[in-house]
C-alpha positions in Angstrom: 27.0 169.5 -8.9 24.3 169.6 -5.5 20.8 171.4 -6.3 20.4 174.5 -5.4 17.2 175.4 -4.5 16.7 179.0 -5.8 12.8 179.6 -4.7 10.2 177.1 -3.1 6.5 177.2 -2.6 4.2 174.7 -1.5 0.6 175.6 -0.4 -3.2 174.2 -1.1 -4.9 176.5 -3.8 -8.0 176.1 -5.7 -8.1 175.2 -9.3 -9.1 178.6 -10.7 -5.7 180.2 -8.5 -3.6 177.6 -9.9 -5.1 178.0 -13.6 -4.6 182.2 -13.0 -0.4 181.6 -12.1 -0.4 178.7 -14.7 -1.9 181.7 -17.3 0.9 184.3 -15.9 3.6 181.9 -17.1 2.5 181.1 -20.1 2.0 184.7 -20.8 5.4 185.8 -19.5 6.8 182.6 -22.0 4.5 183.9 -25.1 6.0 187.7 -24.4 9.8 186.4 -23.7 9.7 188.3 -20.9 11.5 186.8 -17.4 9.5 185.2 -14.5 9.2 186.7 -11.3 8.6 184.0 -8.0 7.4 186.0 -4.8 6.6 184.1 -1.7 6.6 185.8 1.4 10.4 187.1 1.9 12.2 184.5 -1.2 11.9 186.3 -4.5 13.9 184.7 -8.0 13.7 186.1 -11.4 14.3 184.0 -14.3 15.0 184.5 -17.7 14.3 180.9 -19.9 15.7 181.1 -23.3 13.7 180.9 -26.3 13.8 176.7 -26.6 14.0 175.5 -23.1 13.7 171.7 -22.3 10.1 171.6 -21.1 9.2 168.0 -19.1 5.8 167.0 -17.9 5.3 164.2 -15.7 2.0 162.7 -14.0 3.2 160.7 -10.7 1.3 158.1 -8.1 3.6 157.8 -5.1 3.2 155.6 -1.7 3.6 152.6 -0.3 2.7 149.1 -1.6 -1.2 148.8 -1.8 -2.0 152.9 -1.1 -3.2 155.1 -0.3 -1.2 157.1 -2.9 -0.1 160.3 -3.7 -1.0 161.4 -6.8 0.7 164.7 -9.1 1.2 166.5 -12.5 4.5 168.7 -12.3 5.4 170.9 -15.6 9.4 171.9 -15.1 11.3 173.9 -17.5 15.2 173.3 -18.3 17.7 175.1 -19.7 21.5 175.4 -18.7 22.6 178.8 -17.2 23.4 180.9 -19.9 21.9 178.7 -22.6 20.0 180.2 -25.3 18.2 177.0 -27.1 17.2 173.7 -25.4 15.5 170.2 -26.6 13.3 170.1 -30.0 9.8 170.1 -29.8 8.5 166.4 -29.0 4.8 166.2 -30.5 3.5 166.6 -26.3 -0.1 167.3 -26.3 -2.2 168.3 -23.3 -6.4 167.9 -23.6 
């Protein structure tokens, strides 16, 4: 099946505004409460289960010899309707 993009949003932020909707999350996550994305007109609420798949991934992309792009992206999975994901796999983040 194609991806559907539901919500998108890509802008510069400082560290402090990322840390705040980073803290929003994992506030909504800790309550079991659903996540609401607002940008502009595109709004999405999602509802992740109790045990969603959660991946983490640190990237360096570009061509041969640089200059590189360099990321962190945090994704949580879950199939639609699913109510338990992946176990727990001993991630730690310092």
């Amino acid at each position: 099946m194609p991806e559907e993009v539901l919500f998108e949003s890509e802008n510069r932020q400082t560290r402090a505004e990322i840390a705040s909707y980073l803290r929003t999350v994992a506030d909504k996550l800790d309550a079991g409460e659903p996540i609401t994305l607002t940008a502009g007109d595109q709004t999405v609420t999602m509802e992740p289960p109790a045990s969603p798949t959660f991946e983490v991934k640190a990237e360096r992309e570009g061509p041969a010899g640089g200059p590189y792009e360099l990321s962190i992206e945090f994704e949580l999975e879950w199939d639609e309707g699913a109510e338990d994901g992946a176990d727990a796999s001993g991630l730690e983040i310092e």
